[in-house]
DRENKOLPA-799285 format. One line per field, with one value per atom (N, C-alpha, C): x negated, y, z negated; atom name. Coordinates in Angstrom, 2 decimals. Layout:
c1 = [X, ...]
c2 = [Y, ...]
c3 = [Z, ...]
atome = [CA, ...]
This chain:
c1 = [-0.86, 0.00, -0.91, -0.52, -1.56, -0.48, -1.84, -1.89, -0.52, -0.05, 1.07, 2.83, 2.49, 3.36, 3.51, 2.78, 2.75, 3.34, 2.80, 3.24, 5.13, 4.84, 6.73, 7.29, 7.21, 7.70, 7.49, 6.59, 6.55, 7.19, 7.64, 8.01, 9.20, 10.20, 11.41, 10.92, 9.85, 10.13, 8.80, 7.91, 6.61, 7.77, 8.60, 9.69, 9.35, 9.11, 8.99, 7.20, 6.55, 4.69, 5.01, 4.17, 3.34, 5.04, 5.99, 6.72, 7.23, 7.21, 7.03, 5.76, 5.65, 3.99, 4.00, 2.78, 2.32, 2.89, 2.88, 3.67, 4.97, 5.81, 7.18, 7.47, 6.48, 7.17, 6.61, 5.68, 5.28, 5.83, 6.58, 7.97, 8.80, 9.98, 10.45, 10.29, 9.27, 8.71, 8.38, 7.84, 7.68, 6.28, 5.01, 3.61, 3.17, 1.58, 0.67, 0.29, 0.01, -0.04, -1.21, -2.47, -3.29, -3.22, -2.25, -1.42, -0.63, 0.07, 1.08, -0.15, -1.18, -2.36, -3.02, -3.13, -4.27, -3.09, -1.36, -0.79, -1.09, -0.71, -0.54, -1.60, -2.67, -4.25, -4.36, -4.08, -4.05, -3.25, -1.98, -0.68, -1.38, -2.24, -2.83, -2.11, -1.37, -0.38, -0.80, -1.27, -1.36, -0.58, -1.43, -0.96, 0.63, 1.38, 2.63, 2.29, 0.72, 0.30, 0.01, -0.54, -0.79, 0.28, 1.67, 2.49, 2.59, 1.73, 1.32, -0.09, -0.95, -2.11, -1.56, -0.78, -0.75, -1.10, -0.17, 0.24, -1.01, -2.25, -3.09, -3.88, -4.08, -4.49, -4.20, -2.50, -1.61, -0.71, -0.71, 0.16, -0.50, -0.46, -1.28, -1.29, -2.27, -2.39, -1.19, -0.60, 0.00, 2.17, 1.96, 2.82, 3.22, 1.92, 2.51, 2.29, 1.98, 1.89, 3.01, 4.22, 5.56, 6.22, 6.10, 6.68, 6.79, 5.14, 4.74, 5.08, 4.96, 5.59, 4.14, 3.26, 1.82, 1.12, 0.29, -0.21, -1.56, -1.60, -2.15, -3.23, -4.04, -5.48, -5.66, -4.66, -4.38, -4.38, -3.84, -3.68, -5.23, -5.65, -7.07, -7.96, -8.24, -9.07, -8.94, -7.47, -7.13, -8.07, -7.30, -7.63, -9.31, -10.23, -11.65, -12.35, -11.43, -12.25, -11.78, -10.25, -10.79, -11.50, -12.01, -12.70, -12.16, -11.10, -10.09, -9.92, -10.33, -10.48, -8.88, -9.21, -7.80, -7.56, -6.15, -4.75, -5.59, -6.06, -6.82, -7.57, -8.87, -10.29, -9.88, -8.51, -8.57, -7.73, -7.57, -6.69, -7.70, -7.50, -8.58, -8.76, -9.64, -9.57, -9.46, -8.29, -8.11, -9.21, -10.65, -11.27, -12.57, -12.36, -13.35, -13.65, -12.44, -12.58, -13.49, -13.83, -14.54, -15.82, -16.42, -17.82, -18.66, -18.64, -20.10, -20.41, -19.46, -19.28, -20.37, -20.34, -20.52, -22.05, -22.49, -23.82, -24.42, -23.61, -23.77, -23.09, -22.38, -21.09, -21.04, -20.71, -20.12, -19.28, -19.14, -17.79, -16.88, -16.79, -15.91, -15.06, -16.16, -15.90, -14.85, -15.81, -15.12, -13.33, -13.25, -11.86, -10.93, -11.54, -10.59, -10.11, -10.87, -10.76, -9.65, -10.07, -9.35, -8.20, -7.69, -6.52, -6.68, -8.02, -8.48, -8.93, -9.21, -10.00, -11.72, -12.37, -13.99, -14.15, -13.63, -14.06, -13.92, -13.03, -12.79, -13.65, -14.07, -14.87, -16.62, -16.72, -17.90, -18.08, -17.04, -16.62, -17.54, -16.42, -16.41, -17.89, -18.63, -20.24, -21.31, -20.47, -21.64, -21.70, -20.40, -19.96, -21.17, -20.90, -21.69, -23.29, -23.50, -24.90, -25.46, -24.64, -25.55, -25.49, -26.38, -26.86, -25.90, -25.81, -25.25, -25.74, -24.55, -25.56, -26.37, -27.51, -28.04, -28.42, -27.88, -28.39, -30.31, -29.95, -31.83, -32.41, -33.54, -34.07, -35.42, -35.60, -36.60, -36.35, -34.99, -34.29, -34.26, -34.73, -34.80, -33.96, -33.47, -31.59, -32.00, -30.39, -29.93, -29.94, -30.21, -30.63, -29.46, -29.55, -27.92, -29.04, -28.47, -28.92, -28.63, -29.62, -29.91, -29.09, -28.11, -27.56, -28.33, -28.02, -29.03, -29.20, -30.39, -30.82, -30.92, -31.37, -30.99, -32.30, -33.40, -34.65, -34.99, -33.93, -33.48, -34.58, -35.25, -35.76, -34.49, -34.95, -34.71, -34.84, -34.00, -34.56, -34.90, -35.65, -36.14, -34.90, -34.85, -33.88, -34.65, -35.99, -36.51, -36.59, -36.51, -36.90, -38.21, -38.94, -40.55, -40.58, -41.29, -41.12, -42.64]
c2 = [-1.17, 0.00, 1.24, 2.46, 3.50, 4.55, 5.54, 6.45, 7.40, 7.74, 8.03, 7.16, 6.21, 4.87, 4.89, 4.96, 5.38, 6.35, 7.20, 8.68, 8.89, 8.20, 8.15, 7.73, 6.45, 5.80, 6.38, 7.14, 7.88, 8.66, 8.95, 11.32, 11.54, 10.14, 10.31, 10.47, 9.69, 9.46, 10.72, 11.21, 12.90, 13.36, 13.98, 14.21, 13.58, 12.27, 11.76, 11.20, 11.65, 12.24, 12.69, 12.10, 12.65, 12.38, 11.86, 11.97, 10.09, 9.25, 7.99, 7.24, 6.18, 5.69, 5.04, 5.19, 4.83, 3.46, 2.43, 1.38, 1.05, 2.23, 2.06, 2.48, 3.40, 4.40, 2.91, 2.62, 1.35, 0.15, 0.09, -0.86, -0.43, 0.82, 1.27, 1.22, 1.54, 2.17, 0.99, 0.04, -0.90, -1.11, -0.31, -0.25, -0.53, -0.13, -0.75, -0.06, 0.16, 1.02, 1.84, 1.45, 2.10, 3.53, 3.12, 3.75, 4.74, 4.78, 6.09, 6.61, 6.17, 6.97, 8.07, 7.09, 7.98, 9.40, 8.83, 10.26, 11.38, 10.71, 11.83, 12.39, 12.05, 12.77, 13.65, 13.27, 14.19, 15.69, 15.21, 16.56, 17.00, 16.71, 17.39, 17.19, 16.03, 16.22, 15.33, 15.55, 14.45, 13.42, 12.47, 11.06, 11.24, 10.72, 10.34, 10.53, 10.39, 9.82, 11.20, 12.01, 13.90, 13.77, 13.68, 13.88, 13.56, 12.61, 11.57, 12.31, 13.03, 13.17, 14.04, 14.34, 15.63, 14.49, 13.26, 12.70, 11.46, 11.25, 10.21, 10.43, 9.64, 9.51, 9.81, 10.38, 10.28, 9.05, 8.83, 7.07, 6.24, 4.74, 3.89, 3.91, 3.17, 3.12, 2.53, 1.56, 0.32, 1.08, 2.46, 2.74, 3.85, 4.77, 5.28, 4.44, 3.00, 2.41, 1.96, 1.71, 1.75, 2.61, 3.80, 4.98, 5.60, 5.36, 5.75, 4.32, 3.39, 2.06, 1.48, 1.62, 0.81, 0.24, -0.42, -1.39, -0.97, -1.33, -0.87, -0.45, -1.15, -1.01, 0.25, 0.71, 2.01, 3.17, 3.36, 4.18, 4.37, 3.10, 2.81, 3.57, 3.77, 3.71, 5.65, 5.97, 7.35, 7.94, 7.55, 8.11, 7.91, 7.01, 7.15, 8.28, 8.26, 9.11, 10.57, 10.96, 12.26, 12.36, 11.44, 12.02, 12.32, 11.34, 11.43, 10.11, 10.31, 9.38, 8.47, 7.18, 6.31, 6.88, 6.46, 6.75, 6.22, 4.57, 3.95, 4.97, 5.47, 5.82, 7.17, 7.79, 9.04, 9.10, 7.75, 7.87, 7.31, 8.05, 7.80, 6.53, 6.44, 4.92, 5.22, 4.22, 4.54, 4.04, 3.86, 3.34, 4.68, 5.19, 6.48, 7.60, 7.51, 8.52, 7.07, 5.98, 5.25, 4.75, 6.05, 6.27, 6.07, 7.51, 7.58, 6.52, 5.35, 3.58, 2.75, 2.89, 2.10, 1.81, 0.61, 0.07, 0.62, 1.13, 1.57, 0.52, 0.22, -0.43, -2.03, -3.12, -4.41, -4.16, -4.91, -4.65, -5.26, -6.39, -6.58, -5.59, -5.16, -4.25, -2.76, -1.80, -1.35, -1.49, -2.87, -3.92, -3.78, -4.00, -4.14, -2.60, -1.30, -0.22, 0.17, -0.02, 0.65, -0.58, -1.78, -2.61, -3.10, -3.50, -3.99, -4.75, -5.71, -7.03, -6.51, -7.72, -7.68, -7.25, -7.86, -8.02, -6.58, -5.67, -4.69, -3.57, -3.81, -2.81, -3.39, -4.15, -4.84, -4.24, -4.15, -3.68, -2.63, -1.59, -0.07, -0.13, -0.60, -0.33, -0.89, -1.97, -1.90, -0.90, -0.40, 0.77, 1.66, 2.18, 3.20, 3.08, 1.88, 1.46, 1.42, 1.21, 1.08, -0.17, -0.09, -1.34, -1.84, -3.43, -3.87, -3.70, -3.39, -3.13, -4.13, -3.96, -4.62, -4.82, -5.28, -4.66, -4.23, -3.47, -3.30, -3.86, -4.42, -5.35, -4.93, -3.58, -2.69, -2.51, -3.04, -1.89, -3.34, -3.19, -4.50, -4.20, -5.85, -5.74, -5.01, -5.23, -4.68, -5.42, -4.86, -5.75, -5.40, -6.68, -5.95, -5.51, -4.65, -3.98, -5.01, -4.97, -5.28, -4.57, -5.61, -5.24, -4.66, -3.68, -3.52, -4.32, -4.54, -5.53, -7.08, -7.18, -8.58, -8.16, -8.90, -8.94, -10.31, -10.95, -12.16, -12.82, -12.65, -14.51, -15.05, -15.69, -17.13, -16.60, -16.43, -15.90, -17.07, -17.54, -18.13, -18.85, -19.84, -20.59, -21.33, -20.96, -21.17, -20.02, -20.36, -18.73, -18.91, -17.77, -17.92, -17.88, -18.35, -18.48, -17.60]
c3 = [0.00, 0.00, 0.00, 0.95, 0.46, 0.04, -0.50, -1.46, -1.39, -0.19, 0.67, 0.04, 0.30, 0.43, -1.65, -2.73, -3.25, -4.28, -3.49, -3.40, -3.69, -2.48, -2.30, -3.15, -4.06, -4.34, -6.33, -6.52, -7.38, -7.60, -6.86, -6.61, -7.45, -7.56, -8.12, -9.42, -9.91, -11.65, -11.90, -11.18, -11.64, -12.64, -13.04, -14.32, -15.33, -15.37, -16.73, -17.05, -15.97, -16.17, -17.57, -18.86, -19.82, -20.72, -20.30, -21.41, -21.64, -20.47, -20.19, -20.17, -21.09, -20.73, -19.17, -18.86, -17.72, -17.09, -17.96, -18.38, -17.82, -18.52, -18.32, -17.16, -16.53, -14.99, -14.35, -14.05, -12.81, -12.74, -14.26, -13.81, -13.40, -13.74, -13.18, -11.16, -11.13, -10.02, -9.19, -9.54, -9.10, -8.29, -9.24, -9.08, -9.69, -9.63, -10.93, -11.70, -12.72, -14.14, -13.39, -12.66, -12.37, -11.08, -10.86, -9.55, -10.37, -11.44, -11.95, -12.46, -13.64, -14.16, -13.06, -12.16, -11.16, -10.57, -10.18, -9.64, -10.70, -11.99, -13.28, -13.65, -12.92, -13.27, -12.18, -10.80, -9.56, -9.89, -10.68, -10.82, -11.89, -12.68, -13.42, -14.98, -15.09, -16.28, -17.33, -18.45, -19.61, -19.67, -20.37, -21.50, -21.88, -22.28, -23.32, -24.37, -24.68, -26.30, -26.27, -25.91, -26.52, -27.58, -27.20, -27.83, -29.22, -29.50, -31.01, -31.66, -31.13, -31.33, -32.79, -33.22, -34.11, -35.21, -35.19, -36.27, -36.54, -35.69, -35.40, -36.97, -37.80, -39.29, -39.80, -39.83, -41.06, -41.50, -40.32, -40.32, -40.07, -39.81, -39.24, -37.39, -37.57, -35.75, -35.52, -36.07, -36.10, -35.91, -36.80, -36.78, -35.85, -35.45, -34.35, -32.88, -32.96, -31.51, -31.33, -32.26, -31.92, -32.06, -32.16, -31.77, -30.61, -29.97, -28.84, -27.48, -28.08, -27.20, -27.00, -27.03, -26.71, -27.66, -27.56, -28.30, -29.29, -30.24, -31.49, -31.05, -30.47, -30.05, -28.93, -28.23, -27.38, -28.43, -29.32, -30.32, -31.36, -31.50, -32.44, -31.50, -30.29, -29.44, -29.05, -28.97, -28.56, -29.58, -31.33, -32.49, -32.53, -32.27, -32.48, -31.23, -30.13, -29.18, -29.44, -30.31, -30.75, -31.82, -32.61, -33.49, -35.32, -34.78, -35.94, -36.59, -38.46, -39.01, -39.23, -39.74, -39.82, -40.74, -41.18, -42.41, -43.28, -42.94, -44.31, -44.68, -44.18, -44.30, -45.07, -44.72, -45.52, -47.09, -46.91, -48.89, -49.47, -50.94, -51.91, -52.82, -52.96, -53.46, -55.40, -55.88, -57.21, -58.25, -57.51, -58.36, -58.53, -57.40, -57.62, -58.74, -59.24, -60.84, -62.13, -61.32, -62.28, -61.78, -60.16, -60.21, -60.39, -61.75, -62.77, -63.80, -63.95, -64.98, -63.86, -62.20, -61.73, -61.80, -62.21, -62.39, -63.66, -64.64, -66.09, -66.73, -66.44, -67.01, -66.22, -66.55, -65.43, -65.07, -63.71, -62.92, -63.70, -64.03, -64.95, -65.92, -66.82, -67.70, -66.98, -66.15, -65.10, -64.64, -64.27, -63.25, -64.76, -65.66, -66.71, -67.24, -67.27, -67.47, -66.53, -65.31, -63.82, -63.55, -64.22, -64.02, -62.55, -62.20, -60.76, -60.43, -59.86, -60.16, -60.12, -60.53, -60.62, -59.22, -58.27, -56.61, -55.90, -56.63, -55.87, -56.24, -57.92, -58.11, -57.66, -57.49, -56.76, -55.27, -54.38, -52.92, -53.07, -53.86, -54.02, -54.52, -55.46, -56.00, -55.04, -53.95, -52.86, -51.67, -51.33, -50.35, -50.52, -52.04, -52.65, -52.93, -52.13, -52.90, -54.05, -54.64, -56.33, -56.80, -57.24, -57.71, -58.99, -59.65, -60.31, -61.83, -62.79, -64.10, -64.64, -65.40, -66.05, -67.44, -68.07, -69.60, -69.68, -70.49, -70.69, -71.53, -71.04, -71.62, -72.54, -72.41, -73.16, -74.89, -74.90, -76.22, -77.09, -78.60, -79.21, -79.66, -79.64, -80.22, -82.03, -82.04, -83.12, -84.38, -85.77, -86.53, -87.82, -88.06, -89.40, -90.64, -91.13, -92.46, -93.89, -94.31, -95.62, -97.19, -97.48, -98.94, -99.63, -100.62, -101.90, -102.53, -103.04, -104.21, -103.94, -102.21, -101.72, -100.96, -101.38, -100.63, -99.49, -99.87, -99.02, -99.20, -100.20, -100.83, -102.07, -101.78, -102.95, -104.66, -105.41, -106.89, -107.57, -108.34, -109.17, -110.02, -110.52, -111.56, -112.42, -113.01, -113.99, -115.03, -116.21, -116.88, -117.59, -117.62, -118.04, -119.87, -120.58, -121.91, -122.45]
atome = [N, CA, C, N, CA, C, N, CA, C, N, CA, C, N, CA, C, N, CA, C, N, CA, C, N, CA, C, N, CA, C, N, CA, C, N, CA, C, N, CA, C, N, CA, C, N, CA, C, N, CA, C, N, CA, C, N, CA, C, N, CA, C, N, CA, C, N, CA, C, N, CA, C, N, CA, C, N, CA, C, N, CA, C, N, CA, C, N, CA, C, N, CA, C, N, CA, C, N, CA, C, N, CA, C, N, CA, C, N, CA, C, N, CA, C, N, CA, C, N, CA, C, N, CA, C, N, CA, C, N, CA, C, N, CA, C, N, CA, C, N, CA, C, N, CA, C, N, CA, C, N, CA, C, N, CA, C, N, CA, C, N, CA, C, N, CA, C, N, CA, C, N, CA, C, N, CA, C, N, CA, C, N, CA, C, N, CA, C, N, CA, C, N, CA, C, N, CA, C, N, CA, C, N, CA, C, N, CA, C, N, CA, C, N, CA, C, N, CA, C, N, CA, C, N, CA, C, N, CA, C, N, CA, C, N, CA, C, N, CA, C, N, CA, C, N, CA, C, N, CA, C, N, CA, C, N, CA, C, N, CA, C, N, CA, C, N, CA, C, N, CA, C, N, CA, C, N, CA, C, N, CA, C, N, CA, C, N, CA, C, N, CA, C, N, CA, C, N, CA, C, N, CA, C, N, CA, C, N, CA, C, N, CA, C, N, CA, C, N, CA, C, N, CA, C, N, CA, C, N, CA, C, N, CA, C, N, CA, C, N, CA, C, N, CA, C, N, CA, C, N, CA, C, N, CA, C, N, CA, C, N, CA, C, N, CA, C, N, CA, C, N, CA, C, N, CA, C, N, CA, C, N, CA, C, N, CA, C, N, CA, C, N, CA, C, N, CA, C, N, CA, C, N, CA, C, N, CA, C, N, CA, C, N, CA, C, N, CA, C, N, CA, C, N, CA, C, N, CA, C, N, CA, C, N, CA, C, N, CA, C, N, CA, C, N, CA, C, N, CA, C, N, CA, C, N, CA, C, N, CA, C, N, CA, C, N, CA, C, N, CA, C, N, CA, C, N, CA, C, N, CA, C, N, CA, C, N, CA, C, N, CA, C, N, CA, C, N, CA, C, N, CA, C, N, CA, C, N, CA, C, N, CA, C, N, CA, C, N, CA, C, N, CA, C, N, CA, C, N, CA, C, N, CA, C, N, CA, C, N, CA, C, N, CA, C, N, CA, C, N, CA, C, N, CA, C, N, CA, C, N, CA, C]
């Protein structure tokens, strides 16, 4: 078929350029997806998806690729080539106000503070590169204190005459 032949068979649906995915007009139309892309680049008219760009890492990819009608990985791919981080990547993680604990503290210890498992505060302390706590091994333990009047020998049970 040429470019002409085409042409023609386009002309009815150029109206719904940039507001129909590419997709939907070449069924309609009864072409190949590569054939409506290339008219809608000639007329000079944007994507369908512009229309989504406002909302790209406030929702998931997942949720505006059924909004927009295309497939997750079309949306993953739009959102990395502007430059725009995911929905995940921009919420905060509830373990971050427990930071300055990490590799001071066990993860354990930590998971139980923050109501999180060991594994997640482990994630989050390797993300961050820090290393795992260690007790210190410099500091001599602790020694219990001595009663008064208890020299901790043995007293005598003879009496001297």
């Amino acid at each position: 078929m040429t470019h002409d032949e085409i042409d023609q068979l386009l002309w009815p649906f150029e109206p719904l350029f940039g507001r129909w995915s590419d997709a939907q007009i070449a069924t309609a139309a009864g072409v190949s997806i590569h054939a409506v892309a290339g008219r809608r680049r000639r007329l000079g008219i944007g994507s369908h998806l512009q229309a989504y760009d406002s909302i790209l890492g406030l929702f998931t990819d997942e949720h505006v690729a059924q909004l927009a009608g295309v497939a997750k990985q079309t949306i993953t791919v739009r959102r990395s080539s502007l430059g725009i981080p995911s929905h995940r990547d921009q919420q905060t993680n509830p373990l971050e106000v427990f930071d300055p604990l990490l590799g001071v503290l066990s993860d354990a210890a930590i998971a139980q503070l923050a109501g999180r498992s060991p594994s997640a505060v482990l994630k989050r302390r390797r993300k961050l590169g820090i290393t795992t706590y260690r007790p210190r091994s410099d500091t001599p333990p602790l020694k219990t204190p001595h009663k008064a009047g208890h020299s901790g020998k043995l007293a005598s049970t003879t009496k001297s005459v």
